[in-house]
Structures are given as C-alpha cells and as structure tokens.
C-alpha positions, 0 to 999 in steps of 0.5 A: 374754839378752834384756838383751843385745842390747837394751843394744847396740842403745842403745849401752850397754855391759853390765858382769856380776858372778859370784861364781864362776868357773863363770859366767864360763865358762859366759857366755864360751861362750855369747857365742860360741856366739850371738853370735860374740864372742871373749874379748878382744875384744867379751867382756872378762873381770876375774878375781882371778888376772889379774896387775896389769899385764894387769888394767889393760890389760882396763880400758882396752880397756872404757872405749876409746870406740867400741872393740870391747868390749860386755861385761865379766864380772868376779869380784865379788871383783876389783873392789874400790875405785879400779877405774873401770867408767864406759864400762858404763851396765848392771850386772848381778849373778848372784849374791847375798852374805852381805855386801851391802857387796860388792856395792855395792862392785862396783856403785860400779865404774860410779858414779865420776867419768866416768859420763855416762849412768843407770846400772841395776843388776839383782839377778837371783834365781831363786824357790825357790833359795839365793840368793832366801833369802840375799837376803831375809836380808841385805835384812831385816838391813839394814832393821833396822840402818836401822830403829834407827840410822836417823832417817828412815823405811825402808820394809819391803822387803817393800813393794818391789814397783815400782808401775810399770816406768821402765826402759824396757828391762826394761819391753819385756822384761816385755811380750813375756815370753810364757813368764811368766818373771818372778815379781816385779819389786822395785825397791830404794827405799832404793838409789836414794835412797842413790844420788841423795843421793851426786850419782849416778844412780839403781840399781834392783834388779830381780827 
C-alpha cells in the first residue's frame, strides 16, 4: 500500500488489474477505510458485467485531466483491445495468468496514443504461492519459444535479477521496508526491450 500514496504525491495515477472479483472488493473497502475515497469518485472501477454505456463513462471520468479519480481497478478480463488507460502512468498486476498475452493485453490499456509520461509495470508475487509457480512456468515457456523462433539472444529469466533499482519510487519503498518484505526485485529485460522497440516506454516487472 505504500505504492499508493507515494504515486499520488507524483501526481501519477495508478491503474490495478485483479483477475478475480474478490480483490476488487477487498481494495474498495480498503481505500475507504484508509483513505476516505469512495467508489466512483477517487476509486474507480472496470468489471465485465458494467453495460457499455457506463463502461465508457468510468473511462472517461479516468482520463478527466485534473479530475478526482486516483485509481482504477479493473478485472484483467474487461480490458481487451481499443480501451484507452493513458491518464494511469503506474500499472499494477495482483495476479499471474496461464496466458501471458492477457496480461499484456492489459498492460497495452496505459501504452496507447496519449501517454505522455514512463509508464512502470509491477508483477507482484507472493514466495511459496501458486502464483509465484504460474509465473515461472509461463516465464520459462516464453523463454523457450524465444529461444527457438527467435534470432537474438534471450536471456534465461533466471538471470533477472535487476543489478540495480531505476525506478525511483520502488527504490524509496525498498530502502525503508524494515520488515524485510521484499525477497527479490526482477526486472523483465525482454519486456522492456519489447516495449522500446514498439516506440513505447519502458515496463518493469518487479518482484
């Protein structure tokens, strides 16, 4: 949660993909409880089941310049190609998929005409959990695809490990966690490449 407040003090706003319904929920109340915002408002949310019409008017209230909006949690499922997410210069995914092209399907929403600042993108995994496997295992699969359709080299993601911290923010967050929360910071090399190589900015997966 220290993420948060510290991309509202950049003036950046955050953009937080849930697979589940649960999270979203679970978040809702939370930046209510914390942080007084109400649903609608500074918290803003992109579910399947939201009818087209209203889907667009939560989109637009997002990109509103110097409108309320701080957050937008979305259902990784509802936000397939054509959506527009520019106004959120922070992305944040809670879960991992079997497919990976969903995910980057929803971290293309912030990469589209209009997106003016460094967007950074944080994989957040739990060590020991399903989602710490499910990870490694698409990671791996990609890596061997690469590896045989592919001309250059592709380094092992094994040997993700970042040397060194760019993102300023995530650095601050790592310097002051005294709980010792974080086990490994990875940064996706091949993303970010990707990424640059389209015109784009720059992704990192963090971990």
């Amino acid at each position: 949660m220290n993420l948060i407040p510290r991309c509202l003090i950049r003036n950046e706003k955050v953009l937080i993909f849930c697979h589940n319904i649960a999270p979203i929920n679970l978040f809702l109340q939370i930046f209510e409880r914390f942080y007084g915002w109400r649903k609608g408002r500074e918290v803003l949310v992109l579910q399947g089941d939201i009818e087209l019409f209203e889907r667009g008017r939560v989109m637009d209230k997002f990109e509103e310049p110097g409108g309320p909006s701080k957050v937008m949690l979305a259902s990784i499922t509802a936000c397939a190609e054509g959506i527009s997410l520019t106004a959120a210069s922070r992305v944040i995914l809670l879960d991992s998929e079997w497919n990976p092209s969903k995910s980057k399907q929803a971290i293309a929403r912030a990469f589209r005409p209009g997106q003016n600042k460094v967007v950074y993108v944080y994989q957040l995994l739990a060590t020991g959990t399903l989602e710490e496997e499910k990870h490694s295992r698409t990671t791996w699969k990609e890596w061997v695809s690469d590896m045989i359709f592919s001309d250059e080299h592709v380094e092992d993601p094994s040997h993700w490990q970042a040397p060194k911290i760019e993102d300023e923010l995530l650095r601050e967050i790592v310097e002051e966690d005294r709980a010792a929360l974080f086990h490994r910071i990875m940064k996706n090399e091949k993303a970010s490449n990707v990424i640059r190589g389209k015109g784009m900015l720059k992704k990192m997966r963090d971990k």
